[in-house]
C-alpha positions, 0 to 999 in steps of 0.5 A, a space after each residue: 856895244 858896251 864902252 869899257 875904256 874912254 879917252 878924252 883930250 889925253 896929253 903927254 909932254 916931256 920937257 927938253 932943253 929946247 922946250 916942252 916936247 909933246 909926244 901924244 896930243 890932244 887925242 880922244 877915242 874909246 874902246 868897246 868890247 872890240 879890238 881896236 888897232 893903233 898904227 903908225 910910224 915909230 915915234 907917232 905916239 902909239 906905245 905912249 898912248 897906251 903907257 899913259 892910259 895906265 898912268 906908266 909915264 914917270 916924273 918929269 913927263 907929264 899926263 894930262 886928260 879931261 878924263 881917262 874912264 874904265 867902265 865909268 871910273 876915271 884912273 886920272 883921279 885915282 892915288 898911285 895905291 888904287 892905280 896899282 888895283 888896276 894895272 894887272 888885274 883890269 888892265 894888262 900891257 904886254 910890252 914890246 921888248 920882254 928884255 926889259 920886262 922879265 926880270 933877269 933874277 926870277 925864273 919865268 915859273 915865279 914870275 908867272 905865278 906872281 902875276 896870278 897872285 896879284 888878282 888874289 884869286 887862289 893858292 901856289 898849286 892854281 897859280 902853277 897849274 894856270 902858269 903852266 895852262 897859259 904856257 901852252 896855250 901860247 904854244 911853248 912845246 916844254 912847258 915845264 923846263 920854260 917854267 922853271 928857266 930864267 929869261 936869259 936862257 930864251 930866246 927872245 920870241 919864246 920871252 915875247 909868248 911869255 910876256 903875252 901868257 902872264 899878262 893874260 893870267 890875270 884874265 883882265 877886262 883890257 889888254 894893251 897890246 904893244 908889238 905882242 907878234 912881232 918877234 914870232 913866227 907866223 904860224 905862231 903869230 896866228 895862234 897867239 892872235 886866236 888867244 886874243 880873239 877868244 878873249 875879246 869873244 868870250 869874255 866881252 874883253 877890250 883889246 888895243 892893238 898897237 902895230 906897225 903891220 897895217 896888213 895885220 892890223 886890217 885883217 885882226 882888228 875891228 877898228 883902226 885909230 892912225 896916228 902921225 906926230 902924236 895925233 889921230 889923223 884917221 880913224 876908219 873900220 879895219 876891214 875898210 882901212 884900205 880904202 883910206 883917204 888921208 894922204 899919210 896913211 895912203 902913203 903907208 899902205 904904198 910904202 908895202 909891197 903887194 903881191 897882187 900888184 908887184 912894183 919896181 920900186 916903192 913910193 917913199 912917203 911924202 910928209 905935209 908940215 899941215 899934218 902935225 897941226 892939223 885938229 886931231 880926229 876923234 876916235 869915239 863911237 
């Protein structure tokens, strides 16, 4: 399998009143042409993982990386201009809230169009008529009054398919999935994912899949990274992630109710102080 994205020692720190807070520490893996799963408790340093590999983190947090490689280019050594070649085109991050995503001032048709404009690949009329394809394709039943409506007048899991259409438009070699289902229904929910899975397939596409859904996660991905308090306790195959042993993600997976194996009550998750400082596993195969 061909490595499209490698990480190697990815660090990110934030400087508090208390001192330098690390919210990602110390952690490798590498992506193919698969989709990857990142799990994990809100605050374990998912979302940052794939904001820093895009270089998102802002003055005063800090990046630091041996290296940060797309298909044997390394993003830690590229100025800000050859960044902005990259977002978008190459690499592709649905964000998990589009509120703080679409702007309020544009409608979804312009925005949209824009998008497709940055990968410099044709006039207004393909731009339209792509914005218009992906629409659908996320399963918007009027695409064109979406088109032509400001992100305000929807709702928010109408803005999150939005969210999912334009940052496929540009067709990218890696897509970062941060929480792209969580606001949609599940029958939605599995459409969008078909969209996903035809990427990777067809197109030979990376995909990080970023979720609190361990079930979803277990049946979707090809791999699962675990992370606890900014590092990889556990790697594993997703068809295997049940069969985990770390203590933390056992704890998750009891943490979910079962319908196979109902419970009266379910176990809360014991924390080891040792997880936080134990060595962070590595996720490159």
């Amino acid at each position: 399998m061909m490595t499209r994205l490698e990480v190697d020692n990815l660090w990110v720190k934030f400087p508090t009143r208390n001192g330098i807070f690390d919210a990602v520490r110390g952690i490798s893996f590498s992506l193919g042409e698969e989709r990857l799963g990142i799990v994990g408790e809100s605050g374990s340093g998912k979302s940052m993982t794939g904001r820093a590999i895009l270089r998102l983190i802002r003055p005063p947090g800090q990046v630091t990386a041996n290296h940060i490689t797309l298909d044997g280019q390394n993003l830690m050594k590229l100025s800000e201009r050859e960044m902005r070649q990259v977002r978008g085109r190459r690499i592709s991050m649905i964000m998990q809230d589009p509120k703080f995503s679409l702007n309020p001032v544009m409608t979804v048709g312009r925005q949209m169009m824009e998008a497709y404009a940055t990968s410099g690949r044709g006039s207004k009329a393909l731009a339209r008529d792509k914005a218009m394809e992906m629409l659908d394709a996320v399963a918007i039943r009027d695409p064109l009054r979406v088109f032509n409506a400001y992100p305000h007048e929807l709702s928010g899991g109408m803005g999150q398919r939005i969210m999912i259409a334009m940052m496929l438009i540009p067709d990218p070699d890696i897509l970062i999935a941060d929480e792209p289902t969580s606001a949609l229904d599940v029958s939605v929910q599995m459409q969008v994912l078909d969209i996903m899975d035809k990427l990777v397939r067809d197109r030979g596409m990376g995909l990080i899949f970023i979720s609190h859904d361990l079930n979803l996660v277990s049946s979707f991905c090809d791999r699962v990274l675990i992370m606890y308090a900014g590092r990889i306790v556990e790697a594993c195959a997703a068809d295997k992630l049940h069969e985990a042993t770390h203590p933390y993600t056992r704890g998750l997976l009891k943490s979910l109710p079962q319908l196979d194996e109902p419970r009266r009550r379910l176990e809360v998750l014991s924390r080891d102080p040792a997880w936080a400082e134990s060595e962070s596993v590595s996720g490159i195969t």
